[in-house]
mmCIF file of the N, C-alpha and C atoms, coordinates in Angstrom:
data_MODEL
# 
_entry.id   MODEL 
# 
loop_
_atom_site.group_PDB 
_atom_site.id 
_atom_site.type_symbol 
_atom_site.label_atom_id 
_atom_site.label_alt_id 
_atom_site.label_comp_id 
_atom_site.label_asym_id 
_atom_site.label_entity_id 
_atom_site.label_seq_id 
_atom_site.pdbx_PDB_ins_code 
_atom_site.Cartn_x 
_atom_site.Cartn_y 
_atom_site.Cartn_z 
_atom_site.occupancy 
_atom_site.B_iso_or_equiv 
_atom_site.pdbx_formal_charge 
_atom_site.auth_seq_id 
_atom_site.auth_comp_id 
_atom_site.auth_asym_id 
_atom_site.auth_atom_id 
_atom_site.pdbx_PDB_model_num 
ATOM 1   N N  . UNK A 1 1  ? 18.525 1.962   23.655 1.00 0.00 ? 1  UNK A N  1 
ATOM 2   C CA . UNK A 1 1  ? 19.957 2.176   23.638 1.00 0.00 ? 1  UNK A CA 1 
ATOM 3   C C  . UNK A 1 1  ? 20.198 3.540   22.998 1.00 0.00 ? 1  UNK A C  1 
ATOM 4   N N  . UNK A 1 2  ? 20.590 4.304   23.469 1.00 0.00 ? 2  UNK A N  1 
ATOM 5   C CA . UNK A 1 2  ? 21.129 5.641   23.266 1.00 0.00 ? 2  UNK A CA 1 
ATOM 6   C C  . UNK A 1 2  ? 21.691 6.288   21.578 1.00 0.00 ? 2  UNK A C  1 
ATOM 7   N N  . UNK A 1 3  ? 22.840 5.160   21.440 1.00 0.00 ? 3  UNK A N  1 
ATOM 8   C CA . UNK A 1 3  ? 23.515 5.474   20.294 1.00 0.00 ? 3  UNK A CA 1 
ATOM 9   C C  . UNK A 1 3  ? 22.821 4.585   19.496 1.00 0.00 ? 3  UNK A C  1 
ATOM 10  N N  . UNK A 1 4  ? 22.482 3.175   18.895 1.00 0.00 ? 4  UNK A N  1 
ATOM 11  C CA . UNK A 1 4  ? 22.297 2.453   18.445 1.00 0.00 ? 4  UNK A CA 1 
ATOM 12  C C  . UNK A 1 4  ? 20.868 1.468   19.183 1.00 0.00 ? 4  UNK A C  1 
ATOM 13  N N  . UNK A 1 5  ? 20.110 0.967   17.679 1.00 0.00 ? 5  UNK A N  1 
ATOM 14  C CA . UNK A 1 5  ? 19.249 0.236   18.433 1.00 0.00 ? 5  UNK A CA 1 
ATOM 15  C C  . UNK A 1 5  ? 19.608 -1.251  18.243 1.00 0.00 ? 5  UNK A C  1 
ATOM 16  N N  . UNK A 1 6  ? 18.822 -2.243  18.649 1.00 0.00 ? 6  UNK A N  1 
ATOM 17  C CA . UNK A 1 6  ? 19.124 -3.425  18.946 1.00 0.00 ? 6  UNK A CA 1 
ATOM 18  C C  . UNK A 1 6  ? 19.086 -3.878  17.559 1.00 0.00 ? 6  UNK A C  1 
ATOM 19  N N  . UNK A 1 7  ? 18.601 -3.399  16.323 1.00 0.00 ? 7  UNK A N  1 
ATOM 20  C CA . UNK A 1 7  ? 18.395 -4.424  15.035 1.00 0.00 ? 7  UNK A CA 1 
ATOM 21  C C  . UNK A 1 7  ? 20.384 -4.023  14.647 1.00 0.00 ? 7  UNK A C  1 
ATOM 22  N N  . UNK A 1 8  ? 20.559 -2.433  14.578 1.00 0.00 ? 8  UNK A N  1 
ATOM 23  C CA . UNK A 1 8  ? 21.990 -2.309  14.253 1.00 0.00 ? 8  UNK A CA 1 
ATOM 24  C C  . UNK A 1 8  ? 23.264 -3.112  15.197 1.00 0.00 ? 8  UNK A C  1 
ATOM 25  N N  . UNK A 1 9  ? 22.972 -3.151  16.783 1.00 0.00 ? 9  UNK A N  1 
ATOM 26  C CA . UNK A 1 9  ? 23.725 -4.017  17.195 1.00 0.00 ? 9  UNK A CA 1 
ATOM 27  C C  . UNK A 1 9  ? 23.924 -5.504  16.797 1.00 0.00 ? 9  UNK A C  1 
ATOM 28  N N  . UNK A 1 10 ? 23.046 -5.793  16.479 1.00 0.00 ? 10 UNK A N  1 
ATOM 29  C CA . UNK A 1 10 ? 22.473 -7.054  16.414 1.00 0.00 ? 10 UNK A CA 1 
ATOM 30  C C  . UNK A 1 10 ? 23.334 -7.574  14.889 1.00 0.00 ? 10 UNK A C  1 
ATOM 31  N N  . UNK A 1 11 ? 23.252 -6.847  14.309 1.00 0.00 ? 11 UNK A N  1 
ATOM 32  C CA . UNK A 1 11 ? 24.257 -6.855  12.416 1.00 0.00 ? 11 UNK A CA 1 
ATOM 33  C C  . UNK A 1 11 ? 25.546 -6.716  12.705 1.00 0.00 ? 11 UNK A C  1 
ATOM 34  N N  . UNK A 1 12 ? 26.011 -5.652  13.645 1.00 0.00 ? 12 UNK A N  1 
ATOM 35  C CA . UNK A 1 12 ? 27.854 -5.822  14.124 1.00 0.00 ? 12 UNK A CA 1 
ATOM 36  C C  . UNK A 1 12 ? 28.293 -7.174  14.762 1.00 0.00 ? 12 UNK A C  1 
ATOM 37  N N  . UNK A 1 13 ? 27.408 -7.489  15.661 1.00 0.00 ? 13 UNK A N  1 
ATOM 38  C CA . UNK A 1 13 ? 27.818 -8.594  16.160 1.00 0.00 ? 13 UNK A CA 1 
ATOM 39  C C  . UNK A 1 13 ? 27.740 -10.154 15.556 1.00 0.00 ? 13 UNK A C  1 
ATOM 40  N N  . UNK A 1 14 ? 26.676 -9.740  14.689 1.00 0.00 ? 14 UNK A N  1 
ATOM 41  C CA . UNK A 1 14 ? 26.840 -11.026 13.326 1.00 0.00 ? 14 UNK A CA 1 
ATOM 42  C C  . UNK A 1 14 ? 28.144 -10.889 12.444 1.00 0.00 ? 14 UNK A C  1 
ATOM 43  N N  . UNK A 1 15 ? 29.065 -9.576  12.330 1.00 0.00 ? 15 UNK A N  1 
ATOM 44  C CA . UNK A 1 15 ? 30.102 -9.491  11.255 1.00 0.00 ? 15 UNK A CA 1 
ATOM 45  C C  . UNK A 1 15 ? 31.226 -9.709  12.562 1.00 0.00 ? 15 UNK A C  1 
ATOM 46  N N  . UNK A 1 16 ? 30.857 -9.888  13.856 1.00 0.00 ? 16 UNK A N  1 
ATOM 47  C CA . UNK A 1 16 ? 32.255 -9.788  14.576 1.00 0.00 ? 16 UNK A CA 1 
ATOM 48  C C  . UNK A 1 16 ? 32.910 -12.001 14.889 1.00 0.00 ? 16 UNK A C  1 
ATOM 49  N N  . UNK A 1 17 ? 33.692 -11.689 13.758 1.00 0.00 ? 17 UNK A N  1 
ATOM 50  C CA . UNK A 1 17 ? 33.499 -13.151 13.826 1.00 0.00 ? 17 UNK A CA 1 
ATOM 51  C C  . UNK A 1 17 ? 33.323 -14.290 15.606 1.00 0.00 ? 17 UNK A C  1 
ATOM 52  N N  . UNK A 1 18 ? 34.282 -13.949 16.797 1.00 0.00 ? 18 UNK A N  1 
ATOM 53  C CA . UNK A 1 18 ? 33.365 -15.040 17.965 1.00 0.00 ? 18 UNK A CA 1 
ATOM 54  C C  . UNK A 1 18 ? 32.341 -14.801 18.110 1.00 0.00 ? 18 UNK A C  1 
ATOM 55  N N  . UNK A 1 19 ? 31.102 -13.617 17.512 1.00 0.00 ? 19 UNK A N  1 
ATOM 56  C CA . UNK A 1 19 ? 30.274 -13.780 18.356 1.00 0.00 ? 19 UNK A CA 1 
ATOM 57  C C  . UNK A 1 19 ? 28.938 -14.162 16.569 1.00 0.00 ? 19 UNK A C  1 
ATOM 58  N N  . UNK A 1 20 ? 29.605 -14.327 16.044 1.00 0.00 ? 20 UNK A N  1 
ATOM 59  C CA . UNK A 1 20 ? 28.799 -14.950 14.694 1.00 0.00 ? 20 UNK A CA 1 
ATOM 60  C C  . UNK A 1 20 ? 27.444 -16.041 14.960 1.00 0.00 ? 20 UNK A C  1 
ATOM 61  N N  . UNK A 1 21 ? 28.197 -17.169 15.561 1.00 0.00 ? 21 UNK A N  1 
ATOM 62  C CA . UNK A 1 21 ? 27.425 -18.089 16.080 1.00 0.00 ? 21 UNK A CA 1 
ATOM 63  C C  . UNK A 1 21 ? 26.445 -17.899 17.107 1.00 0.00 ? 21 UNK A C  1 
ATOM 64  N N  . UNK A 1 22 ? 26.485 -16.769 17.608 1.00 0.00 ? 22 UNK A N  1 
ATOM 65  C CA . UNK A 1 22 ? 25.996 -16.376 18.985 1.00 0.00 ? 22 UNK A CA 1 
ATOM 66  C C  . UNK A 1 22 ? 24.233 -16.392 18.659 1.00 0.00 ? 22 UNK A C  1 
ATOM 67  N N  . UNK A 1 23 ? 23.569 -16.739 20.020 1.00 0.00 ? 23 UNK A N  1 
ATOM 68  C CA . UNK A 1 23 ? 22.180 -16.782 19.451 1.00 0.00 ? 23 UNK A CA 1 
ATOM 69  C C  . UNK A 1 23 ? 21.875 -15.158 20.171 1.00 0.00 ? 23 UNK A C  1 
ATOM 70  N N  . UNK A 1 24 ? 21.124 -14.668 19.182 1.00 0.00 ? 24 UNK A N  1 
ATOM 71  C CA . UNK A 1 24 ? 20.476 -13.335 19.459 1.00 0.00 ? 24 UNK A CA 1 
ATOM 72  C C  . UNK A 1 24 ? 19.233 -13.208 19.399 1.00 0.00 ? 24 UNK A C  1 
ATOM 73  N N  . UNK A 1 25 ? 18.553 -12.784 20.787 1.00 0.00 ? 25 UNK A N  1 
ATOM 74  C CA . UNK A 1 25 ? 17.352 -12.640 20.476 1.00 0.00 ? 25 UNK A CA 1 
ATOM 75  C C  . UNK A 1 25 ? 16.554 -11.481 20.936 1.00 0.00 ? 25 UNK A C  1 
ATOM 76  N N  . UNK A 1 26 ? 15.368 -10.938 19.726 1.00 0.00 ? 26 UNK A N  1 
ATOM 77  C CA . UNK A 1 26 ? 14.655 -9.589  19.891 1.00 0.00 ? 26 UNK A CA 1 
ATOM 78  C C  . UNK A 1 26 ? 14.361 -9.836  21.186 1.00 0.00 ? 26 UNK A C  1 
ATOM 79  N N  . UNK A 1 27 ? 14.419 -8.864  22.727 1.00 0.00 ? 27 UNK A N  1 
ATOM 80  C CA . UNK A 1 27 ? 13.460 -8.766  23.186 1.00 0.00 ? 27 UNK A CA 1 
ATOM 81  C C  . UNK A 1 27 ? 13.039 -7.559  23.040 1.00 0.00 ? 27 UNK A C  1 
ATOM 82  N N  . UNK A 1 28 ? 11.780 -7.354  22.910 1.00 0.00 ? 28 UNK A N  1 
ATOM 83  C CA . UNK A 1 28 ? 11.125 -5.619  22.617 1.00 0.00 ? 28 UNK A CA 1 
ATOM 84  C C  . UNK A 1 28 ? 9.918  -5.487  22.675 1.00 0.00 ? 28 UNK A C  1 
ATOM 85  N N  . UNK A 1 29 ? 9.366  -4.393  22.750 1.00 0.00 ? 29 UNK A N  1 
ATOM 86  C CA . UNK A 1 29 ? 7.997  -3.982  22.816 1.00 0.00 ? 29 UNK A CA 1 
ATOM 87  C C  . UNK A 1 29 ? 7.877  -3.507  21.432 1.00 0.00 ? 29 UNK A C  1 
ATOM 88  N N  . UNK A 1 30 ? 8.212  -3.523  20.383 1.00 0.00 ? 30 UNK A N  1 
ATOM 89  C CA . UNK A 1 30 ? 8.137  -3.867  19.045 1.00 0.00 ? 30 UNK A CA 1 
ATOM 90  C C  . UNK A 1 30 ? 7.481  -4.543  18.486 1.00 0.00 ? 30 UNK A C  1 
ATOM 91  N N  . UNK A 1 31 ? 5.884  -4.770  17.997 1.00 0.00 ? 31 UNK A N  1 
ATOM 92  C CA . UNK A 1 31 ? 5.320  -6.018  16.977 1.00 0.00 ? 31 UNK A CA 1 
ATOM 93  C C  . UNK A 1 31 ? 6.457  -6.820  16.321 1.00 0.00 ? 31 UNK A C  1 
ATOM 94  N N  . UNK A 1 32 ? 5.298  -7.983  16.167 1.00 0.00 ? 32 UNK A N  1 
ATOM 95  C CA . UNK A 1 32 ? 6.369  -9.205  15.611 1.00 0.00 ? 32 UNK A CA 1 
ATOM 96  C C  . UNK A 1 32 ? 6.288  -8.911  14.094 1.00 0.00 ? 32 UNK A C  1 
ATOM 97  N N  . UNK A 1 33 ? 5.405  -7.909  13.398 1.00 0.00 ? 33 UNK A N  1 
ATOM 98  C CA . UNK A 1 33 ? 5.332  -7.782  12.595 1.00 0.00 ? 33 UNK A CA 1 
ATOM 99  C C  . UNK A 1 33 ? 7.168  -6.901  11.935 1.00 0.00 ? 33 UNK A C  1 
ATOM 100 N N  . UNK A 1 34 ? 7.096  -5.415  12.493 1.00 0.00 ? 34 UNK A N  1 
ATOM 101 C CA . UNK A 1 34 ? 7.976  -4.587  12.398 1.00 0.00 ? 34 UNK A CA 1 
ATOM 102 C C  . UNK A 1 34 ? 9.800  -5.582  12.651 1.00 0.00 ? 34 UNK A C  1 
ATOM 103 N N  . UNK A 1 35 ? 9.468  -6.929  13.420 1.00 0.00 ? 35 UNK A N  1 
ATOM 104 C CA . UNK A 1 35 ? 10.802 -7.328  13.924 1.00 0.00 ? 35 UNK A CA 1 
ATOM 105 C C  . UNK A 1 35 ? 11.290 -8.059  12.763 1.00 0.00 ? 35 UNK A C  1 
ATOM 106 N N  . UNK A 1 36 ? 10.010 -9.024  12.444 1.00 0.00 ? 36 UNK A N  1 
ATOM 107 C CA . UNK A 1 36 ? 10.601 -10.021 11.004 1.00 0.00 ? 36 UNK A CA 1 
ATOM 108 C C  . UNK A 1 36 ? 10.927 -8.922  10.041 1.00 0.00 ? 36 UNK A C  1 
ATOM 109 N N  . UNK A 1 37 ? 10.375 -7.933  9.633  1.00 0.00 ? 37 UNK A N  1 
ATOM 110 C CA . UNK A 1 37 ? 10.706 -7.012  8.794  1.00 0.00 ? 37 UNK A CA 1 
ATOM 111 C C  . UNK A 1 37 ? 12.680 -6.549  8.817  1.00 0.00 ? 37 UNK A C  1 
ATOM 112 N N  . UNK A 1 38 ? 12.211 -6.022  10.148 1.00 0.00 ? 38 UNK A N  1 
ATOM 113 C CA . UNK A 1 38 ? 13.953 -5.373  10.466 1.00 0.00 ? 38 UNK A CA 1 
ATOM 114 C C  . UNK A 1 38 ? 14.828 -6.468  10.769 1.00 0.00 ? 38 UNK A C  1 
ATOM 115 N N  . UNK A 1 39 ? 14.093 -7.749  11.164 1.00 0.00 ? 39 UNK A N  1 
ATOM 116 C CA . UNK A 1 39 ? 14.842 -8.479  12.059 1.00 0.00 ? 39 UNK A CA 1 
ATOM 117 C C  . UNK A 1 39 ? 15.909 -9.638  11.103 1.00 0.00 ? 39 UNK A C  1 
ATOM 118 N N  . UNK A 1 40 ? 15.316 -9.183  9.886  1.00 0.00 ? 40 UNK A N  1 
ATOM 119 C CA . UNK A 1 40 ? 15.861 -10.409 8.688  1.00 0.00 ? 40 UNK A CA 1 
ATOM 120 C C  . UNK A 1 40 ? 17.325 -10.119 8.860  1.00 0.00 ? 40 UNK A C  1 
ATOM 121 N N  . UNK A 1 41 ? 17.259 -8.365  8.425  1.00 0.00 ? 41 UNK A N  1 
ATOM 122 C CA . UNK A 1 41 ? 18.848 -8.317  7.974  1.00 0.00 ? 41 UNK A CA 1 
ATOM 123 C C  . UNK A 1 41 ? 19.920 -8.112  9.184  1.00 0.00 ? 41 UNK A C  1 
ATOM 124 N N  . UNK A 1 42 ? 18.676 -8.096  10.646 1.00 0.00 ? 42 UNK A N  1 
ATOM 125 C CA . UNK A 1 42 ? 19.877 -8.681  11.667 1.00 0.00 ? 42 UNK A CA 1 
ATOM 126 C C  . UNK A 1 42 ? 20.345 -9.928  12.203 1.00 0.00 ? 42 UNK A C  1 
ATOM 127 N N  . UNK A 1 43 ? 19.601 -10.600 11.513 1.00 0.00 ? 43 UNK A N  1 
ATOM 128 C CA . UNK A 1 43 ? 19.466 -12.191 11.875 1.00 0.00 ? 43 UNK A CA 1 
ATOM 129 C C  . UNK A 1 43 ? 19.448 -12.398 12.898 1.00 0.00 ? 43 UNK A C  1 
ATOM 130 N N  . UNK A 1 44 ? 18.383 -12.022 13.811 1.00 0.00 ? 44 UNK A N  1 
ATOM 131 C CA . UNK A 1 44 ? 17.626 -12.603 14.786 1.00 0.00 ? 44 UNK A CA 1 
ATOM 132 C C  . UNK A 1 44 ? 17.375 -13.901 15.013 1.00 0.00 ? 44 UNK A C  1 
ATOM 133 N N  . UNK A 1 45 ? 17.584 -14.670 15.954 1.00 0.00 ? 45 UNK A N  1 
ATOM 134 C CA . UNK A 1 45 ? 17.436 -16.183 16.353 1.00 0.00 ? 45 UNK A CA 1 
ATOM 135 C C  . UNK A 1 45 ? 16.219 -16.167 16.468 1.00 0.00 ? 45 UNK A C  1 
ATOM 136 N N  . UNK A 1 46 ? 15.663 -15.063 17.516 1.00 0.00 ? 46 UNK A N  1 
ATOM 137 C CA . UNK A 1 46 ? 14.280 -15.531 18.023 1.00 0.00 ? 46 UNK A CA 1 
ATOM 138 C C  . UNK A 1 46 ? 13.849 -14.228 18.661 1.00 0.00 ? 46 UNK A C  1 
ATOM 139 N N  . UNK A 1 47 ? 12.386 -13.823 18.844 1.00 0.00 ? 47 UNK A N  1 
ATOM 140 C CA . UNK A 1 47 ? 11.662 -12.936 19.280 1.00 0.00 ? 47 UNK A CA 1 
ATOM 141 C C  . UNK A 1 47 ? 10.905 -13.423 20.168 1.00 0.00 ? 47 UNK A C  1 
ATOM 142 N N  . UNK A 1 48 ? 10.889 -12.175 21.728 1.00 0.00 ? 48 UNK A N  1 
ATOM 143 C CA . UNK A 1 48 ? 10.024 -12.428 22.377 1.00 0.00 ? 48 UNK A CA 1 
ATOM 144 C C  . UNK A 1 48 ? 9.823  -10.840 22.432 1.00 0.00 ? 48 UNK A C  1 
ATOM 145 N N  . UNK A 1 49 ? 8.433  -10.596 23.177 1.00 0.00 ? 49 UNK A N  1 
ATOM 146 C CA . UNK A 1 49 ? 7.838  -9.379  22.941 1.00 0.00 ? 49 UNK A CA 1 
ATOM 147 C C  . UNK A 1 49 ? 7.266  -8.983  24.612 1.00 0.00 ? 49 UNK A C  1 
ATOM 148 N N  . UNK A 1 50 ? 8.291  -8.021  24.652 1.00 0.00 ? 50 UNK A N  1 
ATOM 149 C CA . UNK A 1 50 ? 7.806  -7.122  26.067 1.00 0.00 ? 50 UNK A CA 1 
ATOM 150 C C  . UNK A 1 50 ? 6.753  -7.831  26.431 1.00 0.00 ? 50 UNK A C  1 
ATOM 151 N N  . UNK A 1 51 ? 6.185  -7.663  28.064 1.00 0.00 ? 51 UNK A N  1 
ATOM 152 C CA . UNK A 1 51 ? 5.023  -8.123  28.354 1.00 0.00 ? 51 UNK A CA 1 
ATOM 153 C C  . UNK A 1 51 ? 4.183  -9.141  28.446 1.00 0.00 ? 51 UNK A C  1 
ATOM 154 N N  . UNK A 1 52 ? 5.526  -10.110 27.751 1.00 0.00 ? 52 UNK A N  1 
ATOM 155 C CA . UNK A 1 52 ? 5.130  -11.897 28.153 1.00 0.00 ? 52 UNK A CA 1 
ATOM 156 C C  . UNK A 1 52 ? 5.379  -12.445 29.256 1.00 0.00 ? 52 UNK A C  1 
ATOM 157 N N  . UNK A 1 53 ? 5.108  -13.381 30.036 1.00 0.00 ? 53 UNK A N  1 
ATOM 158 C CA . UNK A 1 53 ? 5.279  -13.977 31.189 1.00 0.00 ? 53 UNK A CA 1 
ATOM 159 C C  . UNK A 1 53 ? 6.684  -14.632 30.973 1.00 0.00 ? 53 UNK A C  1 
ATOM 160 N N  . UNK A 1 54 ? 7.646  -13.943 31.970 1.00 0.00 ? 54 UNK A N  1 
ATOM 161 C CA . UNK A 1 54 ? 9.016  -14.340 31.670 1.00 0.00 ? 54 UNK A CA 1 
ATOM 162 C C  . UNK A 1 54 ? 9.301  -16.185 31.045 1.00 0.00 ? 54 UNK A C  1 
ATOM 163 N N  . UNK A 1 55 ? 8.227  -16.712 31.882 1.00 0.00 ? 55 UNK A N  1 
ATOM 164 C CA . UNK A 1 55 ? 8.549  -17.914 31.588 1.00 0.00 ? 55 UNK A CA 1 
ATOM 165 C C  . UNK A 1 55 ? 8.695  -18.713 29.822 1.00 0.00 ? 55 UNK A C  1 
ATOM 166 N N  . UNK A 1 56 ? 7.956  -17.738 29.346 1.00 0.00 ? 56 UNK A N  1 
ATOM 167 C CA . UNK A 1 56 ? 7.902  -17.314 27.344 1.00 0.00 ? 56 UNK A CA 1 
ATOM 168 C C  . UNK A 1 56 ? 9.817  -16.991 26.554 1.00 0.00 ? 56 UNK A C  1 
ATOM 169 N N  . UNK A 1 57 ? 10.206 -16.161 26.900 1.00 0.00 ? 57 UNK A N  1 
ATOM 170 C CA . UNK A 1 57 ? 11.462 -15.581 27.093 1.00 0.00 ? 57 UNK A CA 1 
ATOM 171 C C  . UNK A 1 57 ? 12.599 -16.716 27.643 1.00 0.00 ? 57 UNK A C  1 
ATOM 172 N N  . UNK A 1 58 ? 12.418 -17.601 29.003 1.00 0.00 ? 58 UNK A N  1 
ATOM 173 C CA . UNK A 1 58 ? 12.761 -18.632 29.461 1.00 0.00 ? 58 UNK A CA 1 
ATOM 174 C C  . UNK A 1 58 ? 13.521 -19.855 27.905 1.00 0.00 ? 58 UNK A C  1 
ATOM 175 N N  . UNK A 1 59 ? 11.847 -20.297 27.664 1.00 0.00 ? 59 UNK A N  1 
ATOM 176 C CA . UNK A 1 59 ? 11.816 -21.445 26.756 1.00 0.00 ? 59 UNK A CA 1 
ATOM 177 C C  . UNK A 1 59 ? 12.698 -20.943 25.320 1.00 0.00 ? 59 UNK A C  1 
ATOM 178 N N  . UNK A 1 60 ? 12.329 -19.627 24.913 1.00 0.00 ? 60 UNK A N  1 
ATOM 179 C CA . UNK A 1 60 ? 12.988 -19.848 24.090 1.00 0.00 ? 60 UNK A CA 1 
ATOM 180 C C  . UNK A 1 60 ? 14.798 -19.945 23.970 1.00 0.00 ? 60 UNK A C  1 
ATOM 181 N N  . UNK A 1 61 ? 15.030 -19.393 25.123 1.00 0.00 ? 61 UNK A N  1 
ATOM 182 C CA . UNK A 1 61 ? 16.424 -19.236 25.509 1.00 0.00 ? 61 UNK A CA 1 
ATOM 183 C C  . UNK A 1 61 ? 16.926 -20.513 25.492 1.00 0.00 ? 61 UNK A C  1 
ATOM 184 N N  . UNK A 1 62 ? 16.070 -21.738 26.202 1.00 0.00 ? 62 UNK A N  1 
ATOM 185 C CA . UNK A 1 62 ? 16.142 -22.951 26.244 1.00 0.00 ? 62 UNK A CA 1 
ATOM 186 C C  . UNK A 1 62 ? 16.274 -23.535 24.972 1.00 0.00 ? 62 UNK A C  1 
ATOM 187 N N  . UNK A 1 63 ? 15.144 -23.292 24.057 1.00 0.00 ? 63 UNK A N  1 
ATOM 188 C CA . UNK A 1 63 ? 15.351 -23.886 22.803 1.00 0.00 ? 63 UNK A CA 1 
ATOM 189 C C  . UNK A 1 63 ? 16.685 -23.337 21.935 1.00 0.00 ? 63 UNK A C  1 
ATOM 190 N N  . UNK A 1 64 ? 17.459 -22.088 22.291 1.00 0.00 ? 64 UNK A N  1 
ATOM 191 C CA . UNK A 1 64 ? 18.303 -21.949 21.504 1.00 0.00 ? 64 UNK A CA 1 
ATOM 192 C C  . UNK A 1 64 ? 19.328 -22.524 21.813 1.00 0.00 ? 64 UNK A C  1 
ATOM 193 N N  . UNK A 1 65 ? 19.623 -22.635 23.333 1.00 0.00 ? 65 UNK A N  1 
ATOM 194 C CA . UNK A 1 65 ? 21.108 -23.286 24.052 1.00 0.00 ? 65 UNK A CA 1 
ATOM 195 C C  . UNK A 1 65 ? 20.877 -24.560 23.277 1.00 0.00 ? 65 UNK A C  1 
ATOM 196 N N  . UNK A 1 66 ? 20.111 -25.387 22.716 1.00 0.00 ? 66 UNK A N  1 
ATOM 197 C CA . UNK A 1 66 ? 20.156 -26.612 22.329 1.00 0.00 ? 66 UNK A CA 1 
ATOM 198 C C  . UNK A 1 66 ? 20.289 -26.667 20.863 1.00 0.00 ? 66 UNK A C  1 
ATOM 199 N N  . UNK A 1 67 ? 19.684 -25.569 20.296 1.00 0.00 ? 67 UNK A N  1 
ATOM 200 C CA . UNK A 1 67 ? 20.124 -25.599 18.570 1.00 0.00 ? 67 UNK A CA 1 
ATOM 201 C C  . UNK A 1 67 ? 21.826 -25.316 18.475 1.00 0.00 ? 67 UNK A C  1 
ATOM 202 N N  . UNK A 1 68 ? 22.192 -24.320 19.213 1.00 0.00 ? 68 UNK A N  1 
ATOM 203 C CA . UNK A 1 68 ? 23.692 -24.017 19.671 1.00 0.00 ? 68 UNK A CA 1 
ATOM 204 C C  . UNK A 1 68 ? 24.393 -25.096 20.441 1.00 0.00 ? 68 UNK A C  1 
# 
């Protein structure tokens, strides 16, 4: 993203109250290491990592529509 990356979007849209609840999740070619790091203070739902078999990305989407 040009202006902003996904950990800073990811923190506005946690302070914009409808979309508070919203599940957000890393996708990136980013280690999972670097994401839990950055990913705390965006509160990330869930990480999937570039280069997985979509069907990875799928499930977790699945598992969040149901925690939500």
């Amino acid at each position: 993203m040009p202006e902003h990356d996904g950990f800073a979007t990811a923190r506005v849209l946690r302070r914009i109250a409808p979309t508070r609840d919203a599940g957000i999740i890393a996708f990136t070619a980013f280690g999972e290491e670097l994401v839990r790091q950055q990913g705390l203070s965006a509160r990330f739902d869930g990480y999937c990592q570039k280069g997985n078999p979509p069907a990875a990305l799928v499930q977790l989407i699945e598992r969040l529509v149901h925690v939500h």
